[in-house]
HTML snippet that shows the backbone in 3Dmol.js (N, CA, C, O; Angstrom):
<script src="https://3Dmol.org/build/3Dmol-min.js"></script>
<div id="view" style="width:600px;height:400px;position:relative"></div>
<script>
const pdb = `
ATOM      1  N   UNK A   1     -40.911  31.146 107.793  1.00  0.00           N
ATOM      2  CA  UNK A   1     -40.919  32.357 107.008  1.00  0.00           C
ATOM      3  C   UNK A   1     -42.099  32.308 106.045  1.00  0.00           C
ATOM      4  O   UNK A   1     -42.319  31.435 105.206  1.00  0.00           O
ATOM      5  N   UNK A   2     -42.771  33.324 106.291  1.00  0.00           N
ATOM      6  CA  UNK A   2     -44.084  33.185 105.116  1.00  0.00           C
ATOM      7  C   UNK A   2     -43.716  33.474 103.923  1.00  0.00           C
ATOM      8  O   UNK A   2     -43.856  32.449 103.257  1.00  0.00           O
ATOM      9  N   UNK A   3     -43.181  34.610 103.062  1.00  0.00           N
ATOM     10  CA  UNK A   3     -42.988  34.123 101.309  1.00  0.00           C
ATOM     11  C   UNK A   3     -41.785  35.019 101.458  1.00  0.00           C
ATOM     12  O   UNK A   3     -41.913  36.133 101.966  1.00  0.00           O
ATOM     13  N   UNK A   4     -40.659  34.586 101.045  1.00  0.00           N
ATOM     14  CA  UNK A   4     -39.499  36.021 101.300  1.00  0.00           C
ATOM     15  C   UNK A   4     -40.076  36.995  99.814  1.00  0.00           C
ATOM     16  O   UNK A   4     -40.188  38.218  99.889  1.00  0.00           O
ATOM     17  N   UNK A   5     -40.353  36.321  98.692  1.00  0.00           N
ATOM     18  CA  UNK A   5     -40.570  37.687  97.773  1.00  0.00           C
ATOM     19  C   UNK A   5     -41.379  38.201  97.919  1.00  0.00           C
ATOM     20  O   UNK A   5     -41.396  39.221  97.229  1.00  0.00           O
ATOM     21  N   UNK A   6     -42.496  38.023  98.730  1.00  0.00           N
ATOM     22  CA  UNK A   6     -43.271  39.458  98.934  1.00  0.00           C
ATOM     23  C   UNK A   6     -43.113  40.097 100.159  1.00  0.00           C
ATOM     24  O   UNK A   6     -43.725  41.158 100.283  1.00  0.00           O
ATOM     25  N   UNK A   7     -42.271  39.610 101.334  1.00  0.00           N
ATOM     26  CA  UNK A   7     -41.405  40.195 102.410  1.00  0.00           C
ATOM     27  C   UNK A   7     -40.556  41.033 101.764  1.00  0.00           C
ATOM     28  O   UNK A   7     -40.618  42.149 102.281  1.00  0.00           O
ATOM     29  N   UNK A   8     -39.581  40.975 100.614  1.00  0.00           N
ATOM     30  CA  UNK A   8     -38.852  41.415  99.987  1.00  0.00           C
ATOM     31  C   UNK A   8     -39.490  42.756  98.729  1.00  0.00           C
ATOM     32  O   UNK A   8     -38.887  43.792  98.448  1.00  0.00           O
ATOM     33  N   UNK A   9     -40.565  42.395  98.279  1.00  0.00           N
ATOM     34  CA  UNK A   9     -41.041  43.537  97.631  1.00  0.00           C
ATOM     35  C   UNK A   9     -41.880  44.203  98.013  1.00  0.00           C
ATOM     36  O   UNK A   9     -42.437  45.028  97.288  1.00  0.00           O
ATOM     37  N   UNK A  10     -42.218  43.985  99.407  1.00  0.00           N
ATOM     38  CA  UNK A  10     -43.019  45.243 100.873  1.00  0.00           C
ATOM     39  C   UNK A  10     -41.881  45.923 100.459  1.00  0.00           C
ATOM     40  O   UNK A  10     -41.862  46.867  99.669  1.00  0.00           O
ATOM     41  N   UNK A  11     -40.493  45.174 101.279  1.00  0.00           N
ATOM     42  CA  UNK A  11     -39.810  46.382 101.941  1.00  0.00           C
ATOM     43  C   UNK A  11     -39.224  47.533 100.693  1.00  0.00           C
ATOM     44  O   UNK A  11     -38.939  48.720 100.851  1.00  0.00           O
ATOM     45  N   UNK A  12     -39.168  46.653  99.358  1.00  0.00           N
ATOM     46  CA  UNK A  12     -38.420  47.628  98.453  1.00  0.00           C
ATOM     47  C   UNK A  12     -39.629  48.402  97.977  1.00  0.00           C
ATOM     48  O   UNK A  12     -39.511  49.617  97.821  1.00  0.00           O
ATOM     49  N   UNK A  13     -40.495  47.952  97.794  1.00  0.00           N
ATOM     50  CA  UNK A  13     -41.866  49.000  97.316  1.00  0.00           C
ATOM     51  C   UNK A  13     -42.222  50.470  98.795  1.00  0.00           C
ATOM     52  O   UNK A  13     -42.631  51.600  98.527  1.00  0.00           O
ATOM     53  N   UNK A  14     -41.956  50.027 100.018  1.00  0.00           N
ATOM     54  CA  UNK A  14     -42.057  50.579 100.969  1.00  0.00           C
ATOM     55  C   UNK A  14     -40.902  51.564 100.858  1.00  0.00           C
ATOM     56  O   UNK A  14     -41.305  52.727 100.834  1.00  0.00           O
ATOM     57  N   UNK A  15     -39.591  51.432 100.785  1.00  0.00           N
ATOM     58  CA  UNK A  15     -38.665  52.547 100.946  1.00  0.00           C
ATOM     59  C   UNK A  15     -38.362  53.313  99.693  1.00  0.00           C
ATOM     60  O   UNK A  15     -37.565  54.227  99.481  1.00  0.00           O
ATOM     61  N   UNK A  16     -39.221  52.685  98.919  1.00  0.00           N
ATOM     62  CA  UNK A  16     -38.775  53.663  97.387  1.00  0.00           C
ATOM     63  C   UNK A  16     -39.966  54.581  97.615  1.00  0.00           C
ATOM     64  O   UNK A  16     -39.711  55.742  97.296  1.00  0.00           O
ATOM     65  N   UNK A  17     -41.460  54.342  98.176  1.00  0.00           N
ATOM     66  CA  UNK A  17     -42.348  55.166  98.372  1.00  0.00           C
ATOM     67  C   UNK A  17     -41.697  56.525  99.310  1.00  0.00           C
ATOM     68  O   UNK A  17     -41.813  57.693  98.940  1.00  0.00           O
ATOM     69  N   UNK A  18     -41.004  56.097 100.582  1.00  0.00           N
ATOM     70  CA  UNK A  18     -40.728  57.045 101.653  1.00  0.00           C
ATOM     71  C   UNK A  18     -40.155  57.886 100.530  1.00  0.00           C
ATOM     72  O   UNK A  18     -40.789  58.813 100.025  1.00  0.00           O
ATOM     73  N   UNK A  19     -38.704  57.463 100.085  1.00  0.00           N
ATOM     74  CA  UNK A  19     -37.639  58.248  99.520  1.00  0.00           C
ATOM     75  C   UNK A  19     -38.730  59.044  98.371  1.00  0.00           C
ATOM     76  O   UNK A  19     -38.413  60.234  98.371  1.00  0.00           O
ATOM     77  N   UNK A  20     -39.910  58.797  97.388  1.00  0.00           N
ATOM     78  CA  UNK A  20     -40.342  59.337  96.484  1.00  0.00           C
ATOM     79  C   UNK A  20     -41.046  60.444  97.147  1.00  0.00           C
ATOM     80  O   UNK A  20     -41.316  61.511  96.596  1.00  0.00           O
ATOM     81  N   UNK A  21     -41.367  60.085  98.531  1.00  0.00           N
ATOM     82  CA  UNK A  21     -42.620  60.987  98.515  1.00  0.00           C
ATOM     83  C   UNK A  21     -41.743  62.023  99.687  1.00  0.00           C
ATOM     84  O   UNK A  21     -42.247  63.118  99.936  1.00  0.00           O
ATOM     85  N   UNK A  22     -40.515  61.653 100.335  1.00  0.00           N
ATOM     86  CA  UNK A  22     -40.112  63.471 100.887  1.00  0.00           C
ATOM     87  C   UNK A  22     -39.188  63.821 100.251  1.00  0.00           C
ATOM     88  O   UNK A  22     -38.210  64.373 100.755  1.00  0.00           O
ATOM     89  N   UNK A  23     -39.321  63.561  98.971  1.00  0.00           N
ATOM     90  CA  UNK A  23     -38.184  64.414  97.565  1.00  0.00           C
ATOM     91  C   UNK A  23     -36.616  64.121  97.564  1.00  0.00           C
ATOM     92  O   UNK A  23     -35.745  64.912  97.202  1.00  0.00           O
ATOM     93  N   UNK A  24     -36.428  62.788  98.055  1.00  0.00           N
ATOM     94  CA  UNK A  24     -34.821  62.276  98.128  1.00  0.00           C
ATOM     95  C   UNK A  24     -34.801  61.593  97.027  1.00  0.00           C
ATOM     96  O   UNK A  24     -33.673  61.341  96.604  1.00  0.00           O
ATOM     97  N   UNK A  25     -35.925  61.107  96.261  1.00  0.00           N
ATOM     98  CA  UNK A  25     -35.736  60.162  94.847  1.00  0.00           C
ATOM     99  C   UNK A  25     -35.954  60.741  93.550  1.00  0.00           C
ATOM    100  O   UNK A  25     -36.839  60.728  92.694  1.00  0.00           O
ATOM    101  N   UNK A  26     -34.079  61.591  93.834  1.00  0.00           N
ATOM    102  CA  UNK A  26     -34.102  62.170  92.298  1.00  0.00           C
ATOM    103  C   UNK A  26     -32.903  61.507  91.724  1.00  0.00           C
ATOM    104  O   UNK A  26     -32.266  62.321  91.054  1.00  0.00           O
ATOM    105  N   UNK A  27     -32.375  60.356  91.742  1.00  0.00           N
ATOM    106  CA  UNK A  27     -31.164  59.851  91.049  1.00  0.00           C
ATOM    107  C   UNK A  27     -31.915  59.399  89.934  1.00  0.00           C
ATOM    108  O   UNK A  27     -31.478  59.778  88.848  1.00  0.00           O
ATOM    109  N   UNK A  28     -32.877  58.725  89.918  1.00  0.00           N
ATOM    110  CA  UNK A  28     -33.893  58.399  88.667  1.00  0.00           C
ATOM    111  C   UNK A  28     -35.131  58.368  88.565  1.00  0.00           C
ATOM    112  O   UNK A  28     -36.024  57.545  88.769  1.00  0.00           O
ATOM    113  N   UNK A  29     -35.011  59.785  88.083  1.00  0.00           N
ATOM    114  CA  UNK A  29     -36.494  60.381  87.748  1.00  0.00           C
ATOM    115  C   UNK A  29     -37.194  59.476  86.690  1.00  0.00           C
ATOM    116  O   UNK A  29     -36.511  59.102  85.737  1.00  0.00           O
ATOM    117  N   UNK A  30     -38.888  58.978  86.804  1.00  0.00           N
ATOM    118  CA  UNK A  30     -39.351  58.291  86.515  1.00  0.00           C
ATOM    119  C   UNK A  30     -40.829  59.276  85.963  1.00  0.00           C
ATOM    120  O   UNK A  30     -41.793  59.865  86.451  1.00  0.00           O
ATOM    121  N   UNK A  31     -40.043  58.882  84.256  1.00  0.00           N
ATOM    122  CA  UNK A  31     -41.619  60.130  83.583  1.00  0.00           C
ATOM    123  C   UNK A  31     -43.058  59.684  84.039  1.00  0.00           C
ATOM    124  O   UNK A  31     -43.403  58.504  83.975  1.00  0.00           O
ATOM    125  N   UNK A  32     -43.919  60.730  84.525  1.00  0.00           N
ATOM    126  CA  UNK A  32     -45.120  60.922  85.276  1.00  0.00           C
ATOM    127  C   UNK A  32     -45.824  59.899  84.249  1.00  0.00           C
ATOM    128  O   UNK A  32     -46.356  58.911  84.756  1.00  0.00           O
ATOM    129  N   UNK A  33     -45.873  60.050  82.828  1.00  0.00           N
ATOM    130  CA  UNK A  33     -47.021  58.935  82.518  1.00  0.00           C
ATOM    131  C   UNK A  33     -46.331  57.803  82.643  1.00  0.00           C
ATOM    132  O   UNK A  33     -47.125  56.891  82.874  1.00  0.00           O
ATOM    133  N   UNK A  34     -45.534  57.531  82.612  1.00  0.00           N
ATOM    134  CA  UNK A  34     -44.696  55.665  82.758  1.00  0.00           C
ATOM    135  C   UNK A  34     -45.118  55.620  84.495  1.00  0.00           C
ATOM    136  O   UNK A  34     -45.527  54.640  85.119  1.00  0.00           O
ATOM    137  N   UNK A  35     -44.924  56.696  84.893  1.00  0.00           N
ATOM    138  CA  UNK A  35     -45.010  56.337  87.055  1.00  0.00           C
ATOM    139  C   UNK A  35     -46.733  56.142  86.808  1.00  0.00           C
ATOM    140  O   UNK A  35     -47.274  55.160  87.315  1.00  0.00           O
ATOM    141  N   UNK A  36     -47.432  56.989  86.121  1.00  0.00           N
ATOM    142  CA  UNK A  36     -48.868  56.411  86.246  1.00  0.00           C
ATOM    143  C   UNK A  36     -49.356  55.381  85.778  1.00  0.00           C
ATOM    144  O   UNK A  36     -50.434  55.124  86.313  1.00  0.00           O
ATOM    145  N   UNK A  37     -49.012  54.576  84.920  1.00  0.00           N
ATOM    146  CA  UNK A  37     -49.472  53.489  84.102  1.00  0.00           C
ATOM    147  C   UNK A  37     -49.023  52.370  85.190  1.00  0.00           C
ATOM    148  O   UNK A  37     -49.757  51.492  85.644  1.00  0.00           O
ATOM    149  N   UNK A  38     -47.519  52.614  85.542  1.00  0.00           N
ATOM    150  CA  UNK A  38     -46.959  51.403  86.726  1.00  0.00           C
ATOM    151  C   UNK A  38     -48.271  51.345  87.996  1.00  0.00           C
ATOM    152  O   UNK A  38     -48.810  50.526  88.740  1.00  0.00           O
ATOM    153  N   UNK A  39     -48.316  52.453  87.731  1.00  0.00           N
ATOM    154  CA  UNK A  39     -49.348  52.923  89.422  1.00  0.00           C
ATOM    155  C   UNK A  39     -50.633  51.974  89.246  1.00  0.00           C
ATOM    156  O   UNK A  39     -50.901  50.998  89.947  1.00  0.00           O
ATOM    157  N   UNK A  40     -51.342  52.451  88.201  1.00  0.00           N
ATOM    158  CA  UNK A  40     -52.709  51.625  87.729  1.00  0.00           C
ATOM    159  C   UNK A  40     -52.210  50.084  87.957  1.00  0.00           C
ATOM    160  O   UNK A  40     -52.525  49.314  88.865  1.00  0.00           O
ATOM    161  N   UNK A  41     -51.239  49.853  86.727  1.00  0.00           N
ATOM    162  CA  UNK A  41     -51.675  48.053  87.333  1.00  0.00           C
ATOM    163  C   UNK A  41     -50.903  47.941  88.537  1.00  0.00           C
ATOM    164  O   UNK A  41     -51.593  47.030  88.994  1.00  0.00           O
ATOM    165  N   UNK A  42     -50.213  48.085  89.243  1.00  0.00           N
ATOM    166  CA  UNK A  42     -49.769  47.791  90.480  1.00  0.00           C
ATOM    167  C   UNK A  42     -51.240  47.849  91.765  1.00  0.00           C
ATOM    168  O   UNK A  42     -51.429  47.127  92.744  1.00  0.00           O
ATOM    169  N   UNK A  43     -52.045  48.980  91.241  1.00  0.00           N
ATOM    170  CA  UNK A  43     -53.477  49.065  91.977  1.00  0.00           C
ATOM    171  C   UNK A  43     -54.323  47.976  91.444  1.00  0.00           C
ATOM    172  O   UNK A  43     -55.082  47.369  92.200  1.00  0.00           O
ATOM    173  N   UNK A  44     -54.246  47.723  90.317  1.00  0.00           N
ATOM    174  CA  UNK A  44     -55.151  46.724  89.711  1.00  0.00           C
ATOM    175  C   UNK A  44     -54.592  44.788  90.222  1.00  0.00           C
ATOM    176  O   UNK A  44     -55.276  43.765  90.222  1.00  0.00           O
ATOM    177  N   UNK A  45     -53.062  45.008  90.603  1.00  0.00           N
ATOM    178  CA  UNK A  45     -52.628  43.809  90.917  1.00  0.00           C
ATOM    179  C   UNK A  45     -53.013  43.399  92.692  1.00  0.00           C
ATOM    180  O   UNK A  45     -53.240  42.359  93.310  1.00  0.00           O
ATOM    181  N   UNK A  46     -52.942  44.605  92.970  1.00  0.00           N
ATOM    182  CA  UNK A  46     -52.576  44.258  94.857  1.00  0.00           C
ATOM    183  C   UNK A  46     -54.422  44.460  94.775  1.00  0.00           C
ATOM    184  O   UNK A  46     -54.824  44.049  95.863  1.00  0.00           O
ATOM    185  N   UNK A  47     -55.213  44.762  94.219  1.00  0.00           N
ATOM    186  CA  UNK A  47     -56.966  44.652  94.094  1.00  0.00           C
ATOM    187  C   UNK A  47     -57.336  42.993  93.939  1.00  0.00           C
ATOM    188  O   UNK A  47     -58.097  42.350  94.662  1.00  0.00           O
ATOM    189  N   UNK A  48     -56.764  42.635  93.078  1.00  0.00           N
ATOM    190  CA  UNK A  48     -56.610  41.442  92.588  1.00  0.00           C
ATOM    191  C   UNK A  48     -56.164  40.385  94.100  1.00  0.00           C
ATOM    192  O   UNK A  48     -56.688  39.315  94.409  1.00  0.00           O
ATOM    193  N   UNK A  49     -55.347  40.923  94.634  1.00  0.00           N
ATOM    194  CA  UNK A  49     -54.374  39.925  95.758  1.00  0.00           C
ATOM    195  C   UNK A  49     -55.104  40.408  96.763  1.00  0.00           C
ATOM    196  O   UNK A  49     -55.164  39.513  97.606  1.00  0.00           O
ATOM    197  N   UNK A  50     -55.778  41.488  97.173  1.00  0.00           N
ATOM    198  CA  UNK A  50     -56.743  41.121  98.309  1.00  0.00           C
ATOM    199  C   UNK A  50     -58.189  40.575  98.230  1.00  0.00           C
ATOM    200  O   UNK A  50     -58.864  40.271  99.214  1.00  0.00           O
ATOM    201  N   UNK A  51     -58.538  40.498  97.078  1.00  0.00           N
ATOM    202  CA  UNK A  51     -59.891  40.117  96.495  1.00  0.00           C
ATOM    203  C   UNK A  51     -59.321  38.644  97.116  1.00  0.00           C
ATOM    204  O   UNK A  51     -59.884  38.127  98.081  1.00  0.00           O
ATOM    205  N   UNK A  52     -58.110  38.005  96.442  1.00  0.00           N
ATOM    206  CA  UNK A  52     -57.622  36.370  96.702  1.00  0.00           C
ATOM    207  C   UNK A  52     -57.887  35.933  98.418  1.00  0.00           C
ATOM    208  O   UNK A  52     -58.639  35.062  98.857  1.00  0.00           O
ATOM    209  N   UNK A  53     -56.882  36.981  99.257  1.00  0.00           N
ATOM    210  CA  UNK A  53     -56.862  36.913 100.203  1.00  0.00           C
ATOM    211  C   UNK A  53     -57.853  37.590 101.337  1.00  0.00           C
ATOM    212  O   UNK A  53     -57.680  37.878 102.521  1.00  0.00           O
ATOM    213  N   UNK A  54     -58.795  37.693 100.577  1.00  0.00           N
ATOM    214  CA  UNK A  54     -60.268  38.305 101.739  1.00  0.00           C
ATOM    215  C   UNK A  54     -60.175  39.666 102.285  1.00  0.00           C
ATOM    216  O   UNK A  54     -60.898  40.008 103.220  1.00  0.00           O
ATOM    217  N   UNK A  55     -59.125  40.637 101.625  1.00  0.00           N
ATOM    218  CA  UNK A  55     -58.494  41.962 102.234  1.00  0.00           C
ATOM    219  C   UNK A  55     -58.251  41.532 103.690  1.00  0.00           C
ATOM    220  O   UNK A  55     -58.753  41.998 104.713  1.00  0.00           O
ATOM    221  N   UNK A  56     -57.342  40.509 103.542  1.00  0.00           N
ATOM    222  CA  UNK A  56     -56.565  40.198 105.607  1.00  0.00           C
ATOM    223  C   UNK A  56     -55.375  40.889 105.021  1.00  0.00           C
ATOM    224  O   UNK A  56     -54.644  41.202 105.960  1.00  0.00           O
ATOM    225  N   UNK A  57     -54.877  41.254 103.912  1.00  0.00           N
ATOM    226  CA  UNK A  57     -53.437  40.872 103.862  1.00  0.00           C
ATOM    227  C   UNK A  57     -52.661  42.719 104.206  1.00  0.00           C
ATOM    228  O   UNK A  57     -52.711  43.622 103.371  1.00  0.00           O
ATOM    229  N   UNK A  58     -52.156  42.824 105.303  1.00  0.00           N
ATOM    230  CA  UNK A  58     -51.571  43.886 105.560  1.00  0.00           C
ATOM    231  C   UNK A  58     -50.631  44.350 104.505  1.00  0.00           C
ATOM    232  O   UNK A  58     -50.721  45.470 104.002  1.00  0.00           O
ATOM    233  N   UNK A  59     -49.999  43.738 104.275  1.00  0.00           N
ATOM    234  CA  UNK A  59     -48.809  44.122 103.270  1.00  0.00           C
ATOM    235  C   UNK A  59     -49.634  44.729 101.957  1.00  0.00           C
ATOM    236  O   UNK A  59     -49.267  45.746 101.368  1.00  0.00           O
ATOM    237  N   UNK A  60     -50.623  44.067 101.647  1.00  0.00           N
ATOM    238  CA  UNK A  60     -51.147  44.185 100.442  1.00  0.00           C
ATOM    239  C   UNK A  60     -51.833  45.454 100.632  1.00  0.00           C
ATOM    240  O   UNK A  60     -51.440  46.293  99.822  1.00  0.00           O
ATOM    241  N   UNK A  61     -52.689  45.856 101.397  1.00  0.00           N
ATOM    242  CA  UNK A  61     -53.184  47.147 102.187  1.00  0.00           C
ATOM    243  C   UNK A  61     -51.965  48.059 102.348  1.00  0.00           C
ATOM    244  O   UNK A  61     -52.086  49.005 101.570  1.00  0.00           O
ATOM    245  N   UNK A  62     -51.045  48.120 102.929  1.00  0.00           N
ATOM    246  CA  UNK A  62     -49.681  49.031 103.337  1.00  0.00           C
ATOM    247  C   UNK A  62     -48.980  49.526 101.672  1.00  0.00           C
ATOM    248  O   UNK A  62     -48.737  50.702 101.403  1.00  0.00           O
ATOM    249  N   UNK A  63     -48.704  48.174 100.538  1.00  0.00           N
ATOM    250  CA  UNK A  63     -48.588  48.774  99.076  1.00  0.00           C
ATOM    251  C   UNK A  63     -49.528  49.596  98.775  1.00  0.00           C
ATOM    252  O   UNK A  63     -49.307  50.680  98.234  1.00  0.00           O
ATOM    253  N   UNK A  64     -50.917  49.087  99.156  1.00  0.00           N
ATOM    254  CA  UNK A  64     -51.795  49.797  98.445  1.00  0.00           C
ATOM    255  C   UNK A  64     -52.211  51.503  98.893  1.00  0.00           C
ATOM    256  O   UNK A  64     -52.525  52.420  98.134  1.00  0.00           O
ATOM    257  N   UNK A  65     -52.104  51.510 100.076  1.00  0.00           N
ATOM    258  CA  UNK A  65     -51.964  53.216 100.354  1.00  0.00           C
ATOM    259  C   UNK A  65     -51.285  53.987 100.245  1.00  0.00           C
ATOM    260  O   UNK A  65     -51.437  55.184 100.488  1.00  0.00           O
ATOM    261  N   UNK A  66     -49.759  53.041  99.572  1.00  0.00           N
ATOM    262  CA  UNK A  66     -48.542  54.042  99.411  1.00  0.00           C
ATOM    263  C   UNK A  66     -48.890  53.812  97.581  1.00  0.00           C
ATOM    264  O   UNK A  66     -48.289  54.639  96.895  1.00  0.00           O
ATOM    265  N   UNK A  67     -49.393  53.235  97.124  1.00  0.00           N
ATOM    266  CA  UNK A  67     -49.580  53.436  96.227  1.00  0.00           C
ATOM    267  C   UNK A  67     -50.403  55.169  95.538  1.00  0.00           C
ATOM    268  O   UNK A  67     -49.943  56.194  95.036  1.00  0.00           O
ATOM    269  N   UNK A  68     -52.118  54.549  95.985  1.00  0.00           N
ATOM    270  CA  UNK A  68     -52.644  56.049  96.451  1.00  0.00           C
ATOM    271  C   UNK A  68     -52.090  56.968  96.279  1.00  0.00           C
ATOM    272  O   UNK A  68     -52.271  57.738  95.336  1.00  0.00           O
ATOM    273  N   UNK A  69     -51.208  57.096  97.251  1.00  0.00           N
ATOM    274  CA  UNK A  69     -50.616  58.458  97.855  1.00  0.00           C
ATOM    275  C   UNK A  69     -49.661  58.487  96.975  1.00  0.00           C
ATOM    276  O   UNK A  69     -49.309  59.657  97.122  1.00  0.00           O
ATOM    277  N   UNK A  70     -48.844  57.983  96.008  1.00  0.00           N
ATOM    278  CA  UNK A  70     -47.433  58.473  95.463  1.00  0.00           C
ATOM    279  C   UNK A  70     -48.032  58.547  93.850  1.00  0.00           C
ATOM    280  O   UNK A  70     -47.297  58.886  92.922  1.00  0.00           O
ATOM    281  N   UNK A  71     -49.767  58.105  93.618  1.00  0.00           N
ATOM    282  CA  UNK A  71     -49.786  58.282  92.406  1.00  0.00           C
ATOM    283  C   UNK A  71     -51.177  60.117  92.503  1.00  0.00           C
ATOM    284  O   UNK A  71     -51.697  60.794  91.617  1.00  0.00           O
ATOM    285  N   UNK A  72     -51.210  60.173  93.745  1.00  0.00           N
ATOM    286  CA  UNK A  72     -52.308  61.294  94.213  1.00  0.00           C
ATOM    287  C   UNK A  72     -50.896  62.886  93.943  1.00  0.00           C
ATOM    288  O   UNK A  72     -50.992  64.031  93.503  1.00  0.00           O
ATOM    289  N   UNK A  73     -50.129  62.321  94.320  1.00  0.00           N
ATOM    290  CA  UNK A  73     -48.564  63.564  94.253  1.00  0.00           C
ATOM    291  C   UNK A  73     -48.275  63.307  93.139  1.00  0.00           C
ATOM    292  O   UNK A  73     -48.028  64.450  92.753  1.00  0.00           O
ATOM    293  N   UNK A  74     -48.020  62.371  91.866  1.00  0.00           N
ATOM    294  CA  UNK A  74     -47.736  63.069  90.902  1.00  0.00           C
ATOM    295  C   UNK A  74     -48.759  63.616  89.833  1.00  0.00           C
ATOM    296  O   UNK A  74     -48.424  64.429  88.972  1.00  0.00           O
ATOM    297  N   UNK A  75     -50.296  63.001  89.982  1.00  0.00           N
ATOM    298  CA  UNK A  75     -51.209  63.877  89.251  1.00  0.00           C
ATOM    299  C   UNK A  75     -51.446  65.200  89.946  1.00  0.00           C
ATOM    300  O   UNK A  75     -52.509  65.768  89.692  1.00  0.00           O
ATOM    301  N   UNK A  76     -50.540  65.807  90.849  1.00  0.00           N
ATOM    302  CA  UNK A  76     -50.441  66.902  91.411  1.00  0.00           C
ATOM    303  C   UNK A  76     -49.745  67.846  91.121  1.00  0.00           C
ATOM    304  O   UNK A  76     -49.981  69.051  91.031  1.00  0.00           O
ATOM    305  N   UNK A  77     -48.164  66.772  90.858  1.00  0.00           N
ATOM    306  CA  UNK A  77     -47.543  67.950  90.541  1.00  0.00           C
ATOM    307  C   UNK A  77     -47.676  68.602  89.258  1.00  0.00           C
ATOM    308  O   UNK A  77     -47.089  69.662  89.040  1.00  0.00           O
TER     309      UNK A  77
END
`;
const viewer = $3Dmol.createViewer("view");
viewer.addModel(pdb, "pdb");
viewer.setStyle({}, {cartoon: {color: "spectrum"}});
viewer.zoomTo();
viewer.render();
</script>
């Protein structure tokens, strides 16, 4: 098994993106500047972890476009 906590925080960072981004994640709404500030360093961390890992690291790429994309929809809405 390669690292279960970041096997483990793909998949929970991965299904909280799906559920945020086709409008099923309203049990806890998360104020737009607190979701943007998380957004920045979470971009600034997984930048950091492919810089480490030579950008091989899929997972780190797969956070990072759902990142993008769920912080591109709320400076939208």
């Amino acid at each position: 098994m390669k690292n279960p906590g970041r096997i483990f925080l793909a998949t929970f960072f991965t299904a909280l993106s799906i559920l945020y981004l086709t409008g099923r994640y309203t049990t806890f709404e998360m104020h737009p500047p607190i979701f943007i500030l998380l957004s920045i360093v979470l971009l600034v961390f997984l930048g950091s972890a492919m810089r480490d890992s030579h950008g091989r690291g899929t997972v780190e790429w797969a956070m990072l476009m759902l990142t993008v994309l769920m912080l591109m929809t709320a400076l939208m809405a």
